[in-house]
C-alpha positions as CSV (number, residue, x, y, z in Angstrom):
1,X,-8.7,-4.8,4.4
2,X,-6.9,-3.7,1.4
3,X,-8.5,-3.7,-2.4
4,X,-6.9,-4.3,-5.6
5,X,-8.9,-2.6,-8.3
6,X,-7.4,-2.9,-12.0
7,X,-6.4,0.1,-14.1
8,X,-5.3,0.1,-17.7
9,X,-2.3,1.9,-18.7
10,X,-0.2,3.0,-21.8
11,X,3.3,2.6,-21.6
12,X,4.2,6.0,-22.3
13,X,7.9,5.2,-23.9
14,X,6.4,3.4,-26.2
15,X,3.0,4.4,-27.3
16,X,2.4,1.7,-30.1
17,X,2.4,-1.2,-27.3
18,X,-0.9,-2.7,-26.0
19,X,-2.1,-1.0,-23.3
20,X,-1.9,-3.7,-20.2
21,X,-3.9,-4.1,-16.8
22,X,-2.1,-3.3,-13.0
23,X,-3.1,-3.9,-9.5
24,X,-3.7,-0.6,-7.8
25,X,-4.3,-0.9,-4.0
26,X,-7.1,0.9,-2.4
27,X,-6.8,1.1,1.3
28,X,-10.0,3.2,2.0
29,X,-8.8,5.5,4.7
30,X,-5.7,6.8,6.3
31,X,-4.6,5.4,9.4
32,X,-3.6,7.1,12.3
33,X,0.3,6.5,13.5
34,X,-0.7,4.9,16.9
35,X,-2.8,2.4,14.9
36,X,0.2,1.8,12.9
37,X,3.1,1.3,15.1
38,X,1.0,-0.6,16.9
39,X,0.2,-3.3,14.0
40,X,4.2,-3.0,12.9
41,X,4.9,-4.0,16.3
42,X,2.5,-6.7,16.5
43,X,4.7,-9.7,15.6
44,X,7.9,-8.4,16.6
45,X,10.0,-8.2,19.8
46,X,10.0,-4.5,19.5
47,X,8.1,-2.7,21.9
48,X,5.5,-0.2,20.8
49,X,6.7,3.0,22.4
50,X,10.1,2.2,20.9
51,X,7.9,1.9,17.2
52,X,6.7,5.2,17.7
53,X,10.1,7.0,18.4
């Protein structure tokens, strides 16, 4: 599951403006790449051996 956790930031062109809120995702952990070609492949007509090439 992915997490959004706001940040605060200054625009740093112009340093006068108000400071204004982002969405940062936070995935937790790094996945593997059989765990991702596997997912990519998931709704497609690709095949998964074909992913990971």
């Amino acid at each position: 599951m992915i997490k959004i956790n706001l940040i605060k930031r200054v625009n740093h062109l112009k340093k006068d403006a108000p400071t204004k809120w982002y969405g940062v995702s936070n995935t937790g952990k790094a996945e593997n790449t059989y765990v991702v070609t596997r997912n990519a492949a998931e709704n497609t007509s690709t095949a998964p051996t074909e992913m990971d090439s």
